[in-house]
C-alpha positions in Angstrom: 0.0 0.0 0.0 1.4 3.3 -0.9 -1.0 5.4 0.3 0.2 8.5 2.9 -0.7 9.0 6.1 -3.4 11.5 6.6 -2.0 14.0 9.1 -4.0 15.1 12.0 -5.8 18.0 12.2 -4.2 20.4 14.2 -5.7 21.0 17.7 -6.9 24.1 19.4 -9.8 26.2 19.9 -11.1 26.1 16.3 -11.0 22.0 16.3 -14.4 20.8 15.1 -16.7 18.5 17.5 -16.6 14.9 17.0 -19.2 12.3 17.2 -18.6 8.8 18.1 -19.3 6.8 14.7 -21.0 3.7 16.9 -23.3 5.5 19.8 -23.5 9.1 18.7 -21.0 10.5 21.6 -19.9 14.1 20.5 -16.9 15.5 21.5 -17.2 19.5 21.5 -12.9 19.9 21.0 -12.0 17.4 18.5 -11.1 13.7 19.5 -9.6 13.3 22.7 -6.8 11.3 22.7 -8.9 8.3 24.2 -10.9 8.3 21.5 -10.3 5.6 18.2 -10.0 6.3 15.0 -10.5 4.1 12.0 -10.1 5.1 8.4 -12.9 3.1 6.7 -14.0 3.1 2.8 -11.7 6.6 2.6 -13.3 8.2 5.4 -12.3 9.0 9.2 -14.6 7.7 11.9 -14.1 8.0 15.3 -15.3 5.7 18.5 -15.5 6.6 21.6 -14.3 5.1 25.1 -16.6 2.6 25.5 -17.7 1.8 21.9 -13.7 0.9 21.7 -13.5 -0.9 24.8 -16.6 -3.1 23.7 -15.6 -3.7 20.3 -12.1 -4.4 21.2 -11.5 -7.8 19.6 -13.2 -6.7 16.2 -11.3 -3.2 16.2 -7.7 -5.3 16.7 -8.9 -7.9 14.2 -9.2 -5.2 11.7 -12.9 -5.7 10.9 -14.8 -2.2 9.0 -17.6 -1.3 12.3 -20.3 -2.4 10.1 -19.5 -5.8 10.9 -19.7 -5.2 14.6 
């Protein structure tokens, strides 16, 4: 895969909110740094604390969230 790393936005004050992908969590600040973040189909999703935690197993087994 040659593909680039997308670089991360760049935090502060004028960092969108953020909404957990899985249970609709929103984070006012951007992602805390708790948070997961999957690149699926070309796009960025984020999951929250516990959405991680429960998904665990699927997230390490590299499986796209709508299979979990």
């Amino acid at each position: 895969m040659n593909q680039q790393t997308p670089q991360p936005d760049p935090p502060g004050p004028e960092a969108r909110p953020v909404v957990c992908a899985r249970c609709g969590a929103r984070s006012p600040g951007g992602p805390p740094p708790t948070w997961t973040c999957s690149v699926e189909n070309g796009s960025r999703q984020y999951f929250c604390v516990d959405c991680a935690r429960a998904n665990l197993r699927s997230i390490e087994g590299r499986l796209d969230s709508s299979w979990w």
